[in-house]
C-alpha positions as CSV (number, residue, x, y, z in Angstrom):
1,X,15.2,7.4,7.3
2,X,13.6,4.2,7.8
3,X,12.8,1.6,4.8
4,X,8.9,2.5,4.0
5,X,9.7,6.6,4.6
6,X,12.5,6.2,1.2
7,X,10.1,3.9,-0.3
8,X,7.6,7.2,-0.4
9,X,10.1,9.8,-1.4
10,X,11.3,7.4,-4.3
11,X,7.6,6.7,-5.3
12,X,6.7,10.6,-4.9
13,X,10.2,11.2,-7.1
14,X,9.3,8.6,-9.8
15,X,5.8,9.6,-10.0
16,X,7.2,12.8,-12.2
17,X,9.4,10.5,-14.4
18,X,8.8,9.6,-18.1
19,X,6.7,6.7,-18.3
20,X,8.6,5.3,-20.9
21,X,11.3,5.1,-17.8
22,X,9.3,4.2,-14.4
23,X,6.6,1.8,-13.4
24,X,5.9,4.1,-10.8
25,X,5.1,6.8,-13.6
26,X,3.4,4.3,-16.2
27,X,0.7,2.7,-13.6
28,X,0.0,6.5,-12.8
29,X,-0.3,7.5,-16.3
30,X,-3.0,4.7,-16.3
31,X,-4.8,6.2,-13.8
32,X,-6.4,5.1,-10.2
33,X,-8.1,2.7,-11.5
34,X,-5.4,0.3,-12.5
35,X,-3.4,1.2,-9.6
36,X,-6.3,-0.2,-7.6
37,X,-6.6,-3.1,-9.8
38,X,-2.8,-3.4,-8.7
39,X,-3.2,-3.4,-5.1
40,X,-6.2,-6.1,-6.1
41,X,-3.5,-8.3,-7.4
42,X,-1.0,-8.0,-5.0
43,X,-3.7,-8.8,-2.2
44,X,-4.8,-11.8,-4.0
45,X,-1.2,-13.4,-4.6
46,X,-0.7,-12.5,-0.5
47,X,-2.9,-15.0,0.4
48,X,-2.5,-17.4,-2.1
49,X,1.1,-17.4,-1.1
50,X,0.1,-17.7,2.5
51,X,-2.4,-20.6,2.1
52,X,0.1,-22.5,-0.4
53,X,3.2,-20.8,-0.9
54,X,6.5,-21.0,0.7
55,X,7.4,-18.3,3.2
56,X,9.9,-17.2,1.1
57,X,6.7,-16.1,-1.7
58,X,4.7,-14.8,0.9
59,X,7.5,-12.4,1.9
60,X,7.7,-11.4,-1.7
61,X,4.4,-10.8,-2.2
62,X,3.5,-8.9,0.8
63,X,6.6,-6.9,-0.4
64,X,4.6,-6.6,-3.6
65,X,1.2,-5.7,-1.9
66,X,3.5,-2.8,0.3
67,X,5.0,-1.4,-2.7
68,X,1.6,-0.6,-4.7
69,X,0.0,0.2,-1.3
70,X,2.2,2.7,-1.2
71,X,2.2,3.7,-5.0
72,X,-2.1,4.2,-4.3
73,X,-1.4,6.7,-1.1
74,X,1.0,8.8,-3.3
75,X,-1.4,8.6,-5.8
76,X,-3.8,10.4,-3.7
77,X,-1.5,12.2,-2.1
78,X,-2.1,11.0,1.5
79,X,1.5,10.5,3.1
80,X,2.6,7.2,4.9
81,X,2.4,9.5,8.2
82,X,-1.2,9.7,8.1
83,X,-1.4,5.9,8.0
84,X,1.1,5.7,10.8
85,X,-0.6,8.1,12.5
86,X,-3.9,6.6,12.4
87,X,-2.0,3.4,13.5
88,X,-0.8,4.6,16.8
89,X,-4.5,6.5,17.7
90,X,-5.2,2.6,17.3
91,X,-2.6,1.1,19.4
92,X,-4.3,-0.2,22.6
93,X,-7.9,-0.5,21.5
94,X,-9.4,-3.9,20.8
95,X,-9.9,-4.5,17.1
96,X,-13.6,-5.5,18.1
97,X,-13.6,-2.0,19.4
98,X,-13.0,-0.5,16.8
99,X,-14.4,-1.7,13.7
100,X,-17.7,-1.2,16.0
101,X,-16.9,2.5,16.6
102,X,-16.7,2.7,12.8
103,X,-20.0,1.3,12.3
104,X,-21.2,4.0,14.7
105,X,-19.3,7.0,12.8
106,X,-21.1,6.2,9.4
């Protein structure tokens, strides 16, 4: 099992947890909405740390921005494979190519 497929089962394990006991279990007690504002953060402190930082704090942070990535899928129950999967149906198309094929999908 590779490092982001335990990170899922321990976030999907945690999520039933006291949240007197997990951070997983407290940021869902507070609901989507602060779990978004979460992922807000994290994204923000990525690219501070990559405009100023050392690469030490950028590796930290996009650790960070991972972990409560990965906290919002379980939240809405949508499992890293989906990401992945949507990944690889990406792999080989120009990224030009496909943000405009997304324009024409809405």
């Amino acid at each position: 099992m590779d490092t982001l497929s335990r990170l899922e089962a321990a976030i999907a394990q945690r999520r039933a947890a006291s949240p007197d006991s997990s951070y997983v279990a407290k940021l869902n007690a507070r609901g989507l909405p602060k779990i978004c504002e979460k992922v807000g953060e994290e994204a923000t402190e990525t690219v501070i740390a990559a405009l100023s930082g050392s690469d030490k704090e950028l590796t930290g942070e996009a650790a960070d921005l991972v972990f409560h990535l990965m906290v919002l899928l379980g939240a809405k129950d949508i499992p890293l494979a989906d990401v992945l999967a949507e990944l690889d149906r990406r792999e080989g198309t120009s990224g030009l190519e496909e943000k405009a094929a997304r324009k024409t999908e809405q």
